[in-house]
ROTORDREN-107520 format. One record per residue (C-alpha): residue in one letter; x, y, z. Coordinates in nm, 2 decimals. Layout:
BEGIN
{node 'A',{X,Y,Z}},
...
END
This chain:
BEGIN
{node 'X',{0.00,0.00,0.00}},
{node 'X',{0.10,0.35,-0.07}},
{node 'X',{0.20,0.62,0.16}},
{node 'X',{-0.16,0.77,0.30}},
{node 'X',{-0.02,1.12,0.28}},
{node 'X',{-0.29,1.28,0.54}},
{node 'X',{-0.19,1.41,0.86}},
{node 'X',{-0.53,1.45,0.95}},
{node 'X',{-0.53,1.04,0.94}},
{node 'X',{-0.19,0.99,1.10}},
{node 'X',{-0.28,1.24,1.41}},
{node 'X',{-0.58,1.08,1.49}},
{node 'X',{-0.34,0.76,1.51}},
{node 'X',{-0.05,0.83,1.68}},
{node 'X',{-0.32,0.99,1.92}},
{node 'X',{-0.51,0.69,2.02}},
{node 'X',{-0.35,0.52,2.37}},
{node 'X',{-0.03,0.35,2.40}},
{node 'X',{0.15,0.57,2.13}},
{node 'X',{0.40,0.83,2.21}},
{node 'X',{0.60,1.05,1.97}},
{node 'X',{0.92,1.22,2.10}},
{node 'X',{1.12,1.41,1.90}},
{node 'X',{1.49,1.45,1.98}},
{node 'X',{1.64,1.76,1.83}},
{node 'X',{1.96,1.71,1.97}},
{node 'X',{2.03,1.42,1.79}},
{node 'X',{1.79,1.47,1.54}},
{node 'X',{1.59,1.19,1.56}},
{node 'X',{1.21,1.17,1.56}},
{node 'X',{1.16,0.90,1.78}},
{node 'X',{0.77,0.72,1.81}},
{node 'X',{0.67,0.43,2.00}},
{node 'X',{0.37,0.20,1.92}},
{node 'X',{0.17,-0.05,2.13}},
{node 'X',{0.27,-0.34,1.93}},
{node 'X',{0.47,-0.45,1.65}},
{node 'X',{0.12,-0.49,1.46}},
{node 'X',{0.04,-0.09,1.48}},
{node 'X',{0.43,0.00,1.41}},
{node 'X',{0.41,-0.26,1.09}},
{node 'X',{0.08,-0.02,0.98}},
{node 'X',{0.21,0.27,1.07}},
{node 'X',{0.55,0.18,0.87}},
{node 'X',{0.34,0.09,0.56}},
{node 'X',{0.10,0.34,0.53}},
{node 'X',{0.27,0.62,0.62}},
{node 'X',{0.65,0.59,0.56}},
{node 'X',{0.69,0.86,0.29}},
{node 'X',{0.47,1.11,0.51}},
{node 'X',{0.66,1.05,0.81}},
{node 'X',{1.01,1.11,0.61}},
{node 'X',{0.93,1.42,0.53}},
{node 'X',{0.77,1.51,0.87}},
{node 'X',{1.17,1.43,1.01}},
{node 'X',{1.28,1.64,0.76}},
{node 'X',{1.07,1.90,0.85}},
{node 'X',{1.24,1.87,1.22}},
{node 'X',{1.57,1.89,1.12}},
{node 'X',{1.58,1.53,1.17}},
{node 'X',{1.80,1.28,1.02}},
{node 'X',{1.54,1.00,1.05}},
{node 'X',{1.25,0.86,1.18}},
{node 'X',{1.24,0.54,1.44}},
{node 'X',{0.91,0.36,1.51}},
{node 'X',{0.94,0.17,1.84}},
{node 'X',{0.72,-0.08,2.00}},
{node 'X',{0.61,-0.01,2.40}},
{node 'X',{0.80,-0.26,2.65}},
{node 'X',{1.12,-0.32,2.43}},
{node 'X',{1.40,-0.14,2.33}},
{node 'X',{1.59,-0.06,2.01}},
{node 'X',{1.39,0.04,1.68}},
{node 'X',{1.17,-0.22,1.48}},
{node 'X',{1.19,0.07,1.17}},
{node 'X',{1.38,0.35,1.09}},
{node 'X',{1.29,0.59,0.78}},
{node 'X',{1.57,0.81,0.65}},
{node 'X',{1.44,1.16,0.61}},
{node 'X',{1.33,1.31,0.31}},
{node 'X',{1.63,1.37,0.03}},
{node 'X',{1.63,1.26,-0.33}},
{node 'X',{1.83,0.99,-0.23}},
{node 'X',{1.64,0.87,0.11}},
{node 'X',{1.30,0.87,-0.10}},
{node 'X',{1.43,0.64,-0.36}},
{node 'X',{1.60,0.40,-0.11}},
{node 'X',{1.34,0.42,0.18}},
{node 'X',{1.31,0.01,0.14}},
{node 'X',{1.74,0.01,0.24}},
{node 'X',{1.64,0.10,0.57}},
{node 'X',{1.44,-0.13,0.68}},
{node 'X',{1.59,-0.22,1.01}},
{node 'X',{1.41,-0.50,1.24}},
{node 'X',{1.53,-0.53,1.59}},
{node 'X',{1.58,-0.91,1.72}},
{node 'X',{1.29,-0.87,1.92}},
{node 'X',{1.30,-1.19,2.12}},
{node 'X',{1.63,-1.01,2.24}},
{node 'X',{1.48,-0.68,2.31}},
{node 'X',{1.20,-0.77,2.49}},
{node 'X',{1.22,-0.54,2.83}},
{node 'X',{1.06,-0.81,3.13}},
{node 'X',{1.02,-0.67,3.44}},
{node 'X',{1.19,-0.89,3.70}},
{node 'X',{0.87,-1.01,3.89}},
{node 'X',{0.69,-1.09,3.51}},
{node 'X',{0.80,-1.35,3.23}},
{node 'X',{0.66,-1.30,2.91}},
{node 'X',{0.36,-1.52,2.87}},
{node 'X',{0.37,-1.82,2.57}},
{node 'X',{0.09,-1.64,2.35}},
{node 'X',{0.34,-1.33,2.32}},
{node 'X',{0.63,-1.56,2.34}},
{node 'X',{0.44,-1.68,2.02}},
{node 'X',{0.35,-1.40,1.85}},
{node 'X',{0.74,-1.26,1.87}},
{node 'X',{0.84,-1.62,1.66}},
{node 'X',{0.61,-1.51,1.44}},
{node 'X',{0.68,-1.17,1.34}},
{node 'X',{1.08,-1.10,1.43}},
{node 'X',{1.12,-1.02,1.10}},
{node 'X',{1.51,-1.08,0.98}},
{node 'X',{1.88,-1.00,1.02}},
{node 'X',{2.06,-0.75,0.82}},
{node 'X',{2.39,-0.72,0.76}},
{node 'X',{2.59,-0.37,0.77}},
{node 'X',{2.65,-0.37,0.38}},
{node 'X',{2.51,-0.16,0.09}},
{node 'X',{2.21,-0.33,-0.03}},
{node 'X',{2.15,-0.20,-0.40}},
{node 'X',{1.82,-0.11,-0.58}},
{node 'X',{1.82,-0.44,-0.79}},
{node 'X',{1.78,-0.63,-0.44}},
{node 'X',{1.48,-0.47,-0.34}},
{node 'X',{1.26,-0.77,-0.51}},
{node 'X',{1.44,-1.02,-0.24}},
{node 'X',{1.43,-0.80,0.07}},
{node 'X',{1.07,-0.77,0.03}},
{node 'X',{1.01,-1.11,-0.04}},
{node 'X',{1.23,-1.18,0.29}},
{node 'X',{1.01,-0.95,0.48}},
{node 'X',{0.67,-1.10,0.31}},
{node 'X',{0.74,-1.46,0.40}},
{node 'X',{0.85,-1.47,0.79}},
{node 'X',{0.76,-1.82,0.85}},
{node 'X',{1.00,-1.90,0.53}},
{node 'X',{1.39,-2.02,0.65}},
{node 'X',{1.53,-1.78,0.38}},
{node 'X',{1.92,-1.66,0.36}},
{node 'X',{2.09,-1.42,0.11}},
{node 'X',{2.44,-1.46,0.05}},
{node 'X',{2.67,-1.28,-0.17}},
{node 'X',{2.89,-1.50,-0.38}},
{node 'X',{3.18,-1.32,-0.40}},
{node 'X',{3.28,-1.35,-0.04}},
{node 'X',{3.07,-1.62,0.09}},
{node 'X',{2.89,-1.38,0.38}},
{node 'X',{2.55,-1.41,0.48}},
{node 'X',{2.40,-1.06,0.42}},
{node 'X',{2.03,-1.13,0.50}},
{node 'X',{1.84,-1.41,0.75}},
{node 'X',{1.50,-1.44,0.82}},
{node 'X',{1.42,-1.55,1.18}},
{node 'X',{1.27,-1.87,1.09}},
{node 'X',{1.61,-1.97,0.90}},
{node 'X',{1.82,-1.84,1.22}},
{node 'X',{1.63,-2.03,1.48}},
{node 'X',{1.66,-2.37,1.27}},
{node 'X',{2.03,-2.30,1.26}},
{node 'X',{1.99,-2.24,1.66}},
{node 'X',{2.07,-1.84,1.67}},
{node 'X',{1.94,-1.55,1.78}},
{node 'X',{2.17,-1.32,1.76}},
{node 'X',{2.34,-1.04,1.47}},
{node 'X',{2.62,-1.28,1.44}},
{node 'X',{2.37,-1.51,1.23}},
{node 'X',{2.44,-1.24,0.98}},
{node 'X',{2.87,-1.22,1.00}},
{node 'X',{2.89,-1.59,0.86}},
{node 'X',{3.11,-1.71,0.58}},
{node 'X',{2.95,-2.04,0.45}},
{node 'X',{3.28,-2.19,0.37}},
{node 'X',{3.37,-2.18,0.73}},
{node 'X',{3.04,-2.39,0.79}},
{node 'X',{3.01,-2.66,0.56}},
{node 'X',{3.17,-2.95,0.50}},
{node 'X',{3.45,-2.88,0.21}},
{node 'X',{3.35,-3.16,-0.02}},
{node 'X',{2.98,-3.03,-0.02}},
{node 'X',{3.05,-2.68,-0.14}},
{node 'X',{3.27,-2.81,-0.36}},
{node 'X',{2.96,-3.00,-0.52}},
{node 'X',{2.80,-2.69,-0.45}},
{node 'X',{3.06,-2.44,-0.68}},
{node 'X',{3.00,-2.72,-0.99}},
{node 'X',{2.57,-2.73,-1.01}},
{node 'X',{2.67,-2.36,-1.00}},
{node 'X',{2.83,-2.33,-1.30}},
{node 'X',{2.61,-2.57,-1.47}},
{node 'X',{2.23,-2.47,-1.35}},
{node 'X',{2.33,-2.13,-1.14}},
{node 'X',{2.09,-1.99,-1.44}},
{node 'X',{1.81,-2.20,-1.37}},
{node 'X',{1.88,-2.25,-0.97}},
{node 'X',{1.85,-2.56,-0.81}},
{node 'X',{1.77,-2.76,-0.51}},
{node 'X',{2.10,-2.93,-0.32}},
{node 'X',{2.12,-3.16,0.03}},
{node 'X',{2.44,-3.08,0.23}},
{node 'X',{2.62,-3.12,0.54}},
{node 'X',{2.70,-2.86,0.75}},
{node 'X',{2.75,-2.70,1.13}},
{node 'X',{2.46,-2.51,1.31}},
{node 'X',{2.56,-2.23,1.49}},
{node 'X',{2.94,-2.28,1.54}},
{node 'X',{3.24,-2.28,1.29}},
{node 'X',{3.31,-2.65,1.16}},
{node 'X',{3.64,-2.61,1.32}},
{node 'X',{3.53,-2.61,1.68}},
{node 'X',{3.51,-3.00,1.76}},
{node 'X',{3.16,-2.90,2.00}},
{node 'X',{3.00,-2.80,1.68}},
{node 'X',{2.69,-2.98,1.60}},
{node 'X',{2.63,-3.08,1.28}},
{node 'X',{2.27,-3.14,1.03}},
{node 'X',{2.17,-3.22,0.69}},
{node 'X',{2.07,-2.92,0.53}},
{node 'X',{1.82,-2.93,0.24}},
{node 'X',{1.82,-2.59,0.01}},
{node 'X',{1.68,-2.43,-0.29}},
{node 'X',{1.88,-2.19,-0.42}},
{node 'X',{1.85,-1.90,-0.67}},
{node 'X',{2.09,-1.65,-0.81}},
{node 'X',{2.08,-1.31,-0.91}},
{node 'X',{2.40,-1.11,-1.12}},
{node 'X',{2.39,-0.71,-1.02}},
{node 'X',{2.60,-0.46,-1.20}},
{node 'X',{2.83,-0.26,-0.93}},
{node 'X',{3.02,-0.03,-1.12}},
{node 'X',{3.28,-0.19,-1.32}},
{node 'X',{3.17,-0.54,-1.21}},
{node 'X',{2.90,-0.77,-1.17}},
{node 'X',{2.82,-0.96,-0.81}},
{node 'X',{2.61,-1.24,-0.77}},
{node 'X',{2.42,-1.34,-0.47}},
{node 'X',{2.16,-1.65,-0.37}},
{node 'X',{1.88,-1.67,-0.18}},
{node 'X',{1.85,-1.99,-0.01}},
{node 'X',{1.54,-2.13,0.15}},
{node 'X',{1.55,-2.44,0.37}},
{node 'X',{1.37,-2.68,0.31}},
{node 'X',{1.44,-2.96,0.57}},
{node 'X',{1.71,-2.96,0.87}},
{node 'X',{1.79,-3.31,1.01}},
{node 'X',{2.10,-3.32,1.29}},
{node 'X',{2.34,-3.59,1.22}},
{node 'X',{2.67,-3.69,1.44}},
{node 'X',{3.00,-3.50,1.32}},
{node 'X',{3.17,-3.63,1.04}},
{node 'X',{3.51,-3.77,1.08}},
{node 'X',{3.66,-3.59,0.78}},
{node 'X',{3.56,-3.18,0.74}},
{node 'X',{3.78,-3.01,0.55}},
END
């Protein structure tokens, strides 16, 4: 949905109970909290454009939408430039919110919100420039949450973007999810395999069963170990004077199996 670009609407929003809006001019920030991730994700969507240019309008750098009871930001908005308006999507930032969650120290969080965190803690992102052409895959990353789906760039190996479904099978919960190189995870003869139905069906994609280490580099002998089962496709972007390729990998099925006696 478009940007609803009437503050008449958005007022008699961000006026109802449980939202605050606090503007932070010394650090130019307009900062707004919301009484749950389901009014920030509206909020976000219907009104990111209109709130850009309302940070703008305060001197402000960007805009944060928080959620009541936890800390950090589930969106930021650049404010309005050229640029910012035509790369709004590259800021889409989702706090790990099973992390953030502020519990008071007599209270637990109960299993229905427990629930409802699983179900909407969005993805990782990496601290890298995500170009225009990868907008299509960040969206569909964002679209899908109950989908295990990881985009790596080829060049380098590093995981750039991981949904939370695809962290939690690999057992992690943390920004490191996102600082992986696969090479230090899988076993050497299956991304060997791996490099060669690349060249032959990288144009087509394809669907590969590997072995690899959860959470924990393949080096560390506590690592445990699973067969992985992934689809894979690949998309070429033109960077200047070169092209890079990346693959978004969804999982399809996760079985643990005992460590191999050969890795490397």
């Amino acid at each position: 949905m478009d940007a609803i670009e009437d503050s008449s609407t958005l007022w008699t929003l961000l006026s109802r109970p449980g939202w605050e809006i606090k503007p932070n001019p010394v650090k130019h920030l307009l900062k707004i909290k919301a009484p749950d991730y389901q009014e920030a994700l509206i909020l976000y969507t219907n009104y990111r454009k209109f709130l850009a240019t309302w940070a703008a309008s305060l001197n402000c750098t960007c805009a944060l939408i928080g959620i009541q009871g936890m800390r950090g930001s589930a969106f930021k908005i650049l404010a309005a430039t050229p640029a910012s308006q035509q790369k709004l999507y590259e800021s889409l930032i989702f706090a790990s919110l099973r992390k953030s969650v502020s519990c008071d120290s007599e209270r637990l969080v109960d299993r229905e919100f427990e629930n409802d965190i699983s179900k909407y803690s969005g993805f990782y992102i990496a601290e890298t420039c995500l170009y225009p052409e990868l907008r299509p895959i960040v969206d569909e990353v964002f679209s899908n949450p109950e989908k295990k789906l990881a985009l790596t760039r080829m060049s380098d190996n590093f995981q750039l973007i991981v949904s939370a479904s695809a962290a939690r099978a690999m057992s992690s919960d943390s920004q490191d999810v996102v600082r992986r190189r696969t090479t230090d995870f899988w076993h050497a003869r299956d991304y060997q395999i791996f490099i060669q139905k690349f060249k032959q069906d990288g144009s087509t994609g394809f669907e590969i069963t590997y072995h690899a280490t959860t959470n924990l580099p393949k080096i560390n002998p506590l690592a445990p170990w699973a067969r992985f089962t992934t689809s894979y496709r690949f998309f070429e972007i033109d960077v200047g004077d070169r092209t890079e390729v990346y693959r978004l990998g969804e999982g399809k099925d996760i079985t643990p199996i005992s460590r191999p006696k050969v890795v490397s």
